[in-house]
C-alpha positions in Angstrom: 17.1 -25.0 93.0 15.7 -28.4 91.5 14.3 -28.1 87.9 11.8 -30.9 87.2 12.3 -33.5 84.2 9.4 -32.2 82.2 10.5 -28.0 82.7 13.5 -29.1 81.2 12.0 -30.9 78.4 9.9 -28.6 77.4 12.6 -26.3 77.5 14.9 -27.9 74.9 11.9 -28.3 73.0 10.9 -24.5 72.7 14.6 -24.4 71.5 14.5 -26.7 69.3 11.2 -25.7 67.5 12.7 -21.9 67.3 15.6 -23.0 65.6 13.4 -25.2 63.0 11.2 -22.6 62.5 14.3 -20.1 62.1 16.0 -22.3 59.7 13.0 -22.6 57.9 12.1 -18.8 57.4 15.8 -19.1 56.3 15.7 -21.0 53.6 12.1 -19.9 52.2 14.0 -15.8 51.9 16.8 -17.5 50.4 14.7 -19.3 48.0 13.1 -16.6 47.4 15.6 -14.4 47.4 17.7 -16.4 43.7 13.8 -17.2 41.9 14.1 -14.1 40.2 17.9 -12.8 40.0 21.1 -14.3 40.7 22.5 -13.9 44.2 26.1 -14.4 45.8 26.9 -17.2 48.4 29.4 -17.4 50.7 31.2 -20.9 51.1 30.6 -21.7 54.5 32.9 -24.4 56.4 32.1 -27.7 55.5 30.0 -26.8 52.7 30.1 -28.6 49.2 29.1 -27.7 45.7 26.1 -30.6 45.8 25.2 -29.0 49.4 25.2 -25.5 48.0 23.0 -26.7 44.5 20.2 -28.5 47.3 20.0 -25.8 49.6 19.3 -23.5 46.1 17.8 -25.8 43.8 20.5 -25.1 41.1 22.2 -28.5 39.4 26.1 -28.7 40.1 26.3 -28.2 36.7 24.6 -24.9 36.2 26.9 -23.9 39.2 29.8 -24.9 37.8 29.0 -23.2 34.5 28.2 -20.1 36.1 31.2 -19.6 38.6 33.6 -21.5 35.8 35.1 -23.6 37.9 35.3 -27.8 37.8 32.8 -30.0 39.9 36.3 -31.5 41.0 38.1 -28.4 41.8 37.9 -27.6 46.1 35.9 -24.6 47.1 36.9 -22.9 50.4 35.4 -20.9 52.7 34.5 -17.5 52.4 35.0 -17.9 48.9 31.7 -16.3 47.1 29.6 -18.0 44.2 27.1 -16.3 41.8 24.1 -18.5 41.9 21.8 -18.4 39.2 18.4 -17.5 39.1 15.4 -20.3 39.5 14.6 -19.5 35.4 19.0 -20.1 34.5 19.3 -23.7 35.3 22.1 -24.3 33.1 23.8 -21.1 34.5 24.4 -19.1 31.1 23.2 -16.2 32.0 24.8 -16.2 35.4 28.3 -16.4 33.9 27.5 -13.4 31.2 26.9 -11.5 34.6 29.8 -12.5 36.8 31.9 -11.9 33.6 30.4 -8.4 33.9 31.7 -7.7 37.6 28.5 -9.5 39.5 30.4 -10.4 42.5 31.8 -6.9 43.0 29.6 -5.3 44.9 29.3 -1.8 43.5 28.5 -3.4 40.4 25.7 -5.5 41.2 23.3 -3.3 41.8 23.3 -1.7 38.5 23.3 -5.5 36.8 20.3 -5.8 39.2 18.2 -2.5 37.5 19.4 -3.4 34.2 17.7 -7.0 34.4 14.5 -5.2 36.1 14.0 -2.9 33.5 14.8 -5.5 31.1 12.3 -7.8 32.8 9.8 -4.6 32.8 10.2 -4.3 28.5 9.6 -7.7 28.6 6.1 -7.6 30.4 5.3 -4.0 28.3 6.1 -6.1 25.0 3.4 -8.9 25.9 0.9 -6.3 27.3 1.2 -4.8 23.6 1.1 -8.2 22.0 -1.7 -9.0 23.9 -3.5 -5.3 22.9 -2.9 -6.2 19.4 -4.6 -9.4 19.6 -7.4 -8.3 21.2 -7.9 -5.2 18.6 -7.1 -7.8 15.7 -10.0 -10.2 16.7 -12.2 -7.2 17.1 -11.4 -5.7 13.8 -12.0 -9.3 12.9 -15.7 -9.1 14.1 -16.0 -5.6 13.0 -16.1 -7.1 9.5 -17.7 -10.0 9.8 -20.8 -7.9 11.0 -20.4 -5.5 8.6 -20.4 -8.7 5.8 -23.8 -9.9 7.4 -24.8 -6.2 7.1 -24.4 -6.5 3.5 -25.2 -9.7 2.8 -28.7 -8.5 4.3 -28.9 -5.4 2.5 -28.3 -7.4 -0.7 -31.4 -9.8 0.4 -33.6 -6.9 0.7 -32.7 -5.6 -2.4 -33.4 -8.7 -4.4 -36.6 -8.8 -3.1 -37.7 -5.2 -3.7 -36.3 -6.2 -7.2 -38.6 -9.6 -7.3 -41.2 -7.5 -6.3 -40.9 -5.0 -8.5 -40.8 -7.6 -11.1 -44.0 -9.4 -10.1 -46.0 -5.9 -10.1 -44.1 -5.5 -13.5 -46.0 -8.9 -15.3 -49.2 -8.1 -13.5 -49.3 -4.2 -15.6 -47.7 -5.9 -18.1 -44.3 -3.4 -18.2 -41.5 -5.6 -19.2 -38.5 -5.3 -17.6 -36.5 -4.2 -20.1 -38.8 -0.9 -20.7 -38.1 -0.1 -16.8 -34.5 -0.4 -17.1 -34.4 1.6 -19.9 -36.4 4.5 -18.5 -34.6 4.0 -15.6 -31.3 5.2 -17.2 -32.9 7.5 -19.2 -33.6 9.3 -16.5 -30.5 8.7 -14.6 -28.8 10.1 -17.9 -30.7 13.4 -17.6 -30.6 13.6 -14.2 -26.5 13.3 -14.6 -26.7 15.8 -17.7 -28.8 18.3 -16.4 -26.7 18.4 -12.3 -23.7 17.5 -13.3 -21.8 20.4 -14.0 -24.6 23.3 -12.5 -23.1 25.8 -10.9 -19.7 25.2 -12.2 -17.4 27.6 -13.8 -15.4 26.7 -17.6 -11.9 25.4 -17.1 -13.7 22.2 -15.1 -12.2 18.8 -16.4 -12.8 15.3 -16.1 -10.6 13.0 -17.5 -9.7 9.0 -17.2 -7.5 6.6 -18.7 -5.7 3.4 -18.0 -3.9 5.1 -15.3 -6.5 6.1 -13.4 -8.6 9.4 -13.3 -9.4 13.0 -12.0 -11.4 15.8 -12.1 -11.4 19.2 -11.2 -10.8 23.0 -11.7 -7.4 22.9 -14.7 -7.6 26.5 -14.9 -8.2 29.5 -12.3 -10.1 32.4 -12.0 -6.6 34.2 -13.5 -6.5 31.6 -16.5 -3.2 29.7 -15.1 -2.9 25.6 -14.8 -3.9 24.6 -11.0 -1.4 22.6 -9.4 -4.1 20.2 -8.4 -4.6 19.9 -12.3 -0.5 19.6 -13.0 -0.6 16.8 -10.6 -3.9 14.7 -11.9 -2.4 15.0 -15.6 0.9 13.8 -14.6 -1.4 10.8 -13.2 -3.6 9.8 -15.8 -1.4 10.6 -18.5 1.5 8.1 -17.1 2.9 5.3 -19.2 0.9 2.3 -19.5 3.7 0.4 -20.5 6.0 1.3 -17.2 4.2 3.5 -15.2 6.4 6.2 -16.1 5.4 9.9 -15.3 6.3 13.2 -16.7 5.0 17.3 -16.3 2.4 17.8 -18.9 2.9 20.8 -21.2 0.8 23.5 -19.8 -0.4 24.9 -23.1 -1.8 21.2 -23.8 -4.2 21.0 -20.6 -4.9 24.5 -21.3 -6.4 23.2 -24.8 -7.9 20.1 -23.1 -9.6 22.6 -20.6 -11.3 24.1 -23.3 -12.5 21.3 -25.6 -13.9 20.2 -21.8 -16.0 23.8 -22.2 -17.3 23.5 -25.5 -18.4 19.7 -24.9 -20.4 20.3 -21.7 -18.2 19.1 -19.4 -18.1 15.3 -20.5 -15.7 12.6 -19.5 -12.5 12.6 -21.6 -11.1 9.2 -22.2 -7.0 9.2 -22.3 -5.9 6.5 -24.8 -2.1 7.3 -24.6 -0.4 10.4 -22.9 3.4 10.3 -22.1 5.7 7.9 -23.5 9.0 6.9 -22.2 11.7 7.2 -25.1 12.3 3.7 -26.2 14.7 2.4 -29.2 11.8 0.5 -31.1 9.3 3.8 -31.5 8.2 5.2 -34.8 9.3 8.5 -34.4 13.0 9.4 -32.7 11.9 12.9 -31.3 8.1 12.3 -30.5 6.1 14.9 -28.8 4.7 12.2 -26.3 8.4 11.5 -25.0 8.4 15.0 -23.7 4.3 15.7 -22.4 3.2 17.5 -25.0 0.6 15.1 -27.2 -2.3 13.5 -26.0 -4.4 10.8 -27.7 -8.1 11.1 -26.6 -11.8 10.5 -27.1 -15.3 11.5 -25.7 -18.1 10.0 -24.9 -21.3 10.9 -26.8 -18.9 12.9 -29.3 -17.9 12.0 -32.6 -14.2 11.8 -33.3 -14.9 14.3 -36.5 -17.0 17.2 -34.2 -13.8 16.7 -31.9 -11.1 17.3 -34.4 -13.6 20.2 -36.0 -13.3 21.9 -32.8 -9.6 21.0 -32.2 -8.2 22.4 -35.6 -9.1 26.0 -34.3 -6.4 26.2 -32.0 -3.3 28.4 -32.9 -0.1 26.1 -32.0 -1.3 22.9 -32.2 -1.2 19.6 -34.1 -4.3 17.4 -34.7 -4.3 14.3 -36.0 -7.5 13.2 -37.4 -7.7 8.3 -37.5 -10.4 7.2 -39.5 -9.5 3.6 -38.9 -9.0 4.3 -35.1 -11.0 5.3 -31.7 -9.6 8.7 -31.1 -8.1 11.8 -32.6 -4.1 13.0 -31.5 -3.5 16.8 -30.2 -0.1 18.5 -29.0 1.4 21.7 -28.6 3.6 22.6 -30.9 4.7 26.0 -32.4 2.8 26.0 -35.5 -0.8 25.1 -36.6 -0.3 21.8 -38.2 -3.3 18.8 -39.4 -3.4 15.5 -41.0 -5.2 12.3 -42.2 -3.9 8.6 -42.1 -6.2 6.5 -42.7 -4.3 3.4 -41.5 -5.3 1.4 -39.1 -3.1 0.0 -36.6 0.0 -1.6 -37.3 -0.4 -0.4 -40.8 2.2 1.8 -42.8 0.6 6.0 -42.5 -1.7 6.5 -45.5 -2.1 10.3 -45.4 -4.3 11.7 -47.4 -4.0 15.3 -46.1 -1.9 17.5 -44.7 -2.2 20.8 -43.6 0.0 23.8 -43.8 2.0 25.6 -41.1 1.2 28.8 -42.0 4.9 29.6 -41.8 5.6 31.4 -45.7 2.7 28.9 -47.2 5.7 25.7 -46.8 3.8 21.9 -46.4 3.7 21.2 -42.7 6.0 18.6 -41.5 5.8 14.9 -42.4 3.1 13.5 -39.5 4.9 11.1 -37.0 3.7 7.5 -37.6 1.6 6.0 -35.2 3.0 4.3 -32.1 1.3 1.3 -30.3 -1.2 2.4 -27.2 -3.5 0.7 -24.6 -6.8 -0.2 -25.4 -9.2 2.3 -24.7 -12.3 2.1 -22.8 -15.1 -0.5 -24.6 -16.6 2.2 -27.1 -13.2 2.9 -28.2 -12.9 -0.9 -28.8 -15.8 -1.1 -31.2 -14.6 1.2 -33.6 -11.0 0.2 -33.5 -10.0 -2.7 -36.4 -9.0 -6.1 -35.4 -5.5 -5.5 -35.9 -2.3 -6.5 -33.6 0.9 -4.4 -31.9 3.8 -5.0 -34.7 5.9 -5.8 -31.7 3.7 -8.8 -30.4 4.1 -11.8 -33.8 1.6 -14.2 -31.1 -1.0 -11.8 -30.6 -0.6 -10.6 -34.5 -1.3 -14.5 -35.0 -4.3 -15.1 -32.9 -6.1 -11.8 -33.7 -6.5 -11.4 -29.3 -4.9 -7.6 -29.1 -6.3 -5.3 -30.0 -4.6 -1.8 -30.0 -5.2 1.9 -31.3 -2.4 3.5 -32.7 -1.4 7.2 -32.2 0.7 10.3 -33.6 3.8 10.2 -32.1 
């Protein structure tokens, strides 16, 4: 049988082109196959560290580094290689996992899970980033269109307030006389809604501290807890935050004065006062939550200690020269006057009787350095500075009420 010249060209060519295209197909799993994870190679005959880093696109170096052997130290064949991923040039990472049993191949395959679920808390961490960010810039133009909103609203009001003005020259009504009818009315309008419908025992209060209201005593005539809890606030320490239980028997009073004054705001001056070595008195009743400074607004200081003097156990200390009167729970019925003002030695010029076999009460605690109250109690409190501050005694800038201890 004669085969022709050209069958047997086209022959070898077939042959040829298979093997290209097998080689090919080859190479592309195998590069595949090491772009992700590590693989192992096996040395072929003939084969050489630079042929192995070309056919896997790994430097010598990361090979090296990953297998820990020398560029000038022989390989032989069968001999099996970790090569690094496409992402481990440098072949770091490859040596952590052939330290770790890589090469053995019972291991491997849990090295290979461990980097895919590493690899998956890797793509769940930038999803999440990538949440955050989004929620960020929408938060982000949450309130910038809530800014315009306002910035609006305020427009609109100015203008209902130029308005308003305009009409007010043309029926010639000043703007003062609007304003003050306005809160006039607001005033009575406050007054007369304010406390409708509410039982006694109701208390607002509010100090340096900060402030609450609510129910201080039950329908049974106990302290609420919600009431034990907003004294122990507003009474803290304005020096150092510090908080203590308040006597019941004192919010029990407080309760009451609340009654008999409608319900108004009570202004805390001082309440509790940590025990310190530079204070007046060495066993005051504020160290332990039992003495409370106060003032209310629209009520004289003298209707409040009038009222205050009819309690049982109590002390009240009446302040001329100051912004409030003083009032703890005590034993014994006990009263007095000092009219020095703050950072003054006690002047007393009364003191009242405990009752107890017609004895003189107890000498009055001198007054101890407190906050400064709310601006009305500022107006009627002397320009006078804590003892324990020479620069502010100097320039005349504090300006501080004083207190029983």
């Amino acid at each position: 049988m004669r085969v022709s010249s050209r069958s047997l060209f086209a022959a070898v060519f077939a042959w040829f082109l298979s093997v290209c295209l097998l080689c090919l197909a080859t190479g592309t799993a195998h590069a595949e196959s090491n772009s992700k994870h590590p693989i192992v190679h096996r040395v072929q005959a003939g084969q050489t560290l630079g042929m192995i880093s070309h056919r896997w696109h790994i430097p010598v170096s990361g090979l090296c580094t990953a297998n820990g052997i020398s560029r000038k130290r022989p390989i032989h064949p069968g001999q099996e290689l970790i090569v690094p991923a496409r992402d481990d040039q440098d072949g770091k990472q490859a040596a952590k996992l052939r330290r770790r049993g890589f090469l053995d191949d019972e291991t491997r395959p849990k090295l290979l899970d461990e980097l895919e679920q590493a690899e998956k808390a890797e793509r769940a961490k930038a999803q999440r980033a990538k949440k955050a960010e989004r929620a960020k810039a929408q938060r982000a133009k949450k309130a910038e269109r809530a800014k315009a909103q306002r910035a609006e609203k305020a427009e609109r009001a100015k203008q209902r307030r130029s308005k308003l003005a305009r009409k007010d020259r043309r029926s010639g009504k000043t703007q003062r006389s609007r304003a003050s009818s306005s809160s006039r009315a607001k005033a009575t309008r406050g007054k007369s809604t304010r406390h409708h419908g509410k039982r006694s025992g109701y208390v607002r209060i509010k100090g340096l501290m900060g402030s609450w209201e609510g129910y201080a005593i039950d329908r049974k005539g106990n302290v609420t807890s919600a009431a034990k809890r907003g004294f122990r606030k507003v009474l803290r320490s304005w020096r150092t935050g510090a908080a203590s239980d308040i006597e019941p028997r004192l919010i029990h009073m407080v309760a009451d004065v609340s009654d008999h004054f409608g319900g108004k705001q009570i202004l805390v001056v001082s309440g509790y006062r940590p025990v310190r070595k530079t204070q007046f008195t060495p066993h005051s009743r504020h160290n332990f939550g039992q003495a409370m400074d106060f003032h209310i607004q629209g009520v004289s200081n003298e209707e409040l200690r009038d009222y205050a003097r009819k309690f049982s156990k109590a002390g009240v200390g009446y302040y001329p020269n100051s912004s409030f009167i003083h009032l703890d729970a005590r034993e014994y019925r006990t009263y007095w006057i000092d009219y020095s003002g703050p950072g003054e030695r006690p002047r007393y010029a009364h003191q009242g009787y405990t009752g107890r076999k017609g004895k003189a009460d107890e000498q009055p605690e001198k007054q101890e350095p407190t906050p400064p109250s709310e601006p009305e109690a500022s107006k009627a409190d002397t320009q006078k500075s804590d003892p324990e501050k020479p620069e502010a005694q100097k320039s005349g800038e504090a300006k501080v009420a004083r207190s029983d201890g």
